[in-house]
C-alpha positions as CSV (number, residue, x, y, z in Angstrom):
1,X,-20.4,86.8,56.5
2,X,-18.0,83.7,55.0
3,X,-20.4,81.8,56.4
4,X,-23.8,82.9,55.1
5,X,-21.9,83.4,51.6
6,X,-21.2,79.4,51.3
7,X,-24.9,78.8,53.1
8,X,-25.6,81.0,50.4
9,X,-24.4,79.0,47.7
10,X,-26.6,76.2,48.1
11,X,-29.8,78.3,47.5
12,X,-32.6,77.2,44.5
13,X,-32.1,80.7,43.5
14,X,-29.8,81.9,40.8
15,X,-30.0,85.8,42.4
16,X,-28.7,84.4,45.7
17,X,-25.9,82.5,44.7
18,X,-24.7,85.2,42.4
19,X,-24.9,87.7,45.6
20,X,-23.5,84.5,47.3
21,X,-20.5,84.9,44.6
22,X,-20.1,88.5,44.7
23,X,-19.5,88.6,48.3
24,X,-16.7,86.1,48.7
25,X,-15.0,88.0,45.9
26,X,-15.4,91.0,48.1
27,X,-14.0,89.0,50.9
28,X,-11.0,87.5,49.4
29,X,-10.0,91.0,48.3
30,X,-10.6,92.7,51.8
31,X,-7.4,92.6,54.1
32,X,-9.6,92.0,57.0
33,X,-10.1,88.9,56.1
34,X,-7.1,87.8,54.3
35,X,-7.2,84.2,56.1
36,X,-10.2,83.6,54.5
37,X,-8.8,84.4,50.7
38,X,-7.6,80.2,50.6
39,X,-11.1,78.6,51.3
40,X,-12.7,81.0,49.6
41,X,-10.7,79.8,46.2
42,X,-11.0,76.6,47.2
43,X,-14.6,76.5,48.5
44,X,-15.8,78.3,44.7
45,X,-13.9,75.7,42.4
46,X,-15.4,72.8,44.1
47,X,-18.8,74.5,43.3
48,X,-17.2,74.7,40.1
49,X,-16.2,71.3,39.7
50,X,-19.4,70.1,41.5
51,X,-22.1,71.9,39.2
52,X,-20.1,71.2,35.6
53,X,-19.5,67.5,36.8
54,X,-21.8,65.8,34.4
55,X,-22.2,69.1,31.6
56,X,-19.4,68.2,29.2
57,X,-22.0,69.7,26.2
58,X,-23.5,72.6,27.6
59,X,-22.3,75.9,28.5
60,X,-22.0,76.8,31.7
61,X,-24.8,78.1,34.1
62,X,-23.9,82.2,34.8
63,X,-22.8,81.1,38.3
64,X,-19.9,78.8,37.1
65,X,-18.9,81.4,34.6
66,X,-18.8,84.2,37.0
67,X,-16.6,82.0,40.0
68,X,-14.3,81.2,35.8
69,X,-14.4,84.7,35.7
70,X,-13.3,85.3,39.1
71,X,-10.4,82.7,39.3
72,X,-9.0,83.7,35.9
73,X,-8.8,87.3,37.5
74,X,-7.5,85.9,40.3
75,X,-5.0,83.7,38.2
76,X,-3.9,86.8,36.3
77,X,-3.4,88.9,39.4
78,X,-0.8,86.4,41.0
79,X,0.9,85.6,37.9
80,X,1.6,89.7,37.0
81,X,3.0,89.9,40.7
């Protein structure tokens, strides 16, 4: 499933990244796969850093602000434990 999610993320299609996104939130939160919470961060801020690289004026696409909105929950949650 990690797998397909970061194929995923690549896609033309705004629908499929965003269900791309949604899943590896649902991963990183699922003890199953708790080795996977790491690259999952990791591999959603460099599509983060990768798709705002050259968009200093602009807001950001609802992908980017969903993985924001994910990190800053994720953020949040480590700093209240």
């Amino acid at each position: 499933m990690f797998n397909r999610a970061v194929d995923q993320l690549g896609s033309d299609k705004l629908e499929v990244r965003l269900g791309a996104i949604y899943t590896l939130k649902r991963l990183s939160r699922d003890p199953q796969y708790a080795d996977y919470r790491v690259p999952i961060l990791e591999t959603l801020s460099a599509y983060v850093r990768e798709r705002t690289r050259n968009d200093e004026n602009t807001e950001p696409a609802v992908d980017v602000r969903e993985i924001m909105a994910l990190l800053t929950e994720e953020l949040s949650e480590r700093n209240q434990s």
